[in-house]
C-alpha positions, 0 to 999 in steps of 0.5 A: 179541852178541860184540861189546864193549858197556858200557851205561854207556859213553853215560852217560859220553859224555855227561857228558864233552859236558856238561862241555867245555860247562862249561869253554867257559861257566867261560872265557868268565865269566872272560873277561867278570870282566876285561873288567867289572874294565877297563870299571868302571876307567872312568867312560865304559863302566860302563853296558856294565860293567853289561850285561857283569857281567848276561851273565856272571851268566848264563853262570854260572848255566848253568855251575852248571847243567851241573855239576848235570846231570854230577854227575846223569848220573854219579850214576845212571850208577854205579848202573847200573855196579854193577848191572852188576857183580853181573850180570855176577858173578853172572849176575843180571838186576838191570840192562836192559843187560847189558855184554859182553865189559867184564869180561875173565874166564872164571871161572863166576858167583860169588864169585870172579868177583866177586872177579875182576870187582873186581880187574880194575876197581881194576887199571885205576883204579889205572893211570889214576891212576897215570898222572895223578898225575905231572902233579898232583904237577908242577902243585901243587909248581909253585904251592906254589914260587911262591905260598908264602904261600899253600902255607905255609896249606896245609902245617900243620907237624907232626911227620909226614914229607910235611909235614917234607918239602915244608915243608923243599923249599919252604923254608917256616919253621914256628914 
């Protein structure tokens, strides 16, 4: 067995199925909510306005669905994570399925390898959210630049720096 296996890896797999299924069911609602809004502006389709605002009924209550299931797979799939975790850290059989070769470290069980196994995981966390939090930051000033009504809730003004900041950079008017 000196191949890599993460037993959690299918878990995830299969939460990330569960939820493009939910995006695909999320548009598709909203693409219903537009069609109902035009069809209720005329007083000749509101009975299909009624069978379309039924649909979308559905769609969204399979949508809430699938956001259960994920958060369910997630849920249980990170106590398998952390079980794993000690196993590996401490050579324990608390887990059915042992990863190998997720942890990529020679230290003997203990202590330090936990430490290791624990540095190693916040090491990766860290880069994937450093590399997403350029995109974030584009995306939420984008919308604060041109919705500043609504970012100007958003931004309470006080005495920190962030708030002086982009309150400052949107040109936003504290009182």
């Amino acid at each position: 067995m000196n191949d890599y296996y993460n037993p959690v890896r299918e878990s995830f797999k299969l939460a990330k199925k569960i939820d493009s299924i939910s995006f695909w069911l999320l548009l598709l609602s909203a693409v219903l909510t537009i069609i109902n809004f035009l069809m209720n502006q005329s007083k000749n389709y509101s009975e299909y306005a009624i069978i379309i605002n039924n649909v979308n009924t559905l769609f969204l209550v399979a949508y809430a669905i699938t956001k259960f299931a994920i958060n369910y797979i997630i849920f249980h799939a990170s106590f398998d994570k952390r079980s794993d975790f000690i196993d590996n850290s401490f050579g324990t059989n608390y887990s059915s399925n042992k990863s190998n070769q997720y942890y990529n470290n020679n230290i003997g069980s203990g202590i330090l390898r936990m430490g290791a196994n624990s540095f190693e995981s916040c090491f990766f966390t860290y880069h994937l959210s450093i590399k997403s939090l350029t995109s974030k930051w584009i995306f939420n000033l984008y919308y604060c630049y041109y919705n500043r009504s609504s970012c100007s809730r958003i931004f309470i003004c006080s005495n920190n720096g962030f708030t002086t900041i982009s309150s400052n950079f949107l040109n936003f008017r504290c009182s």
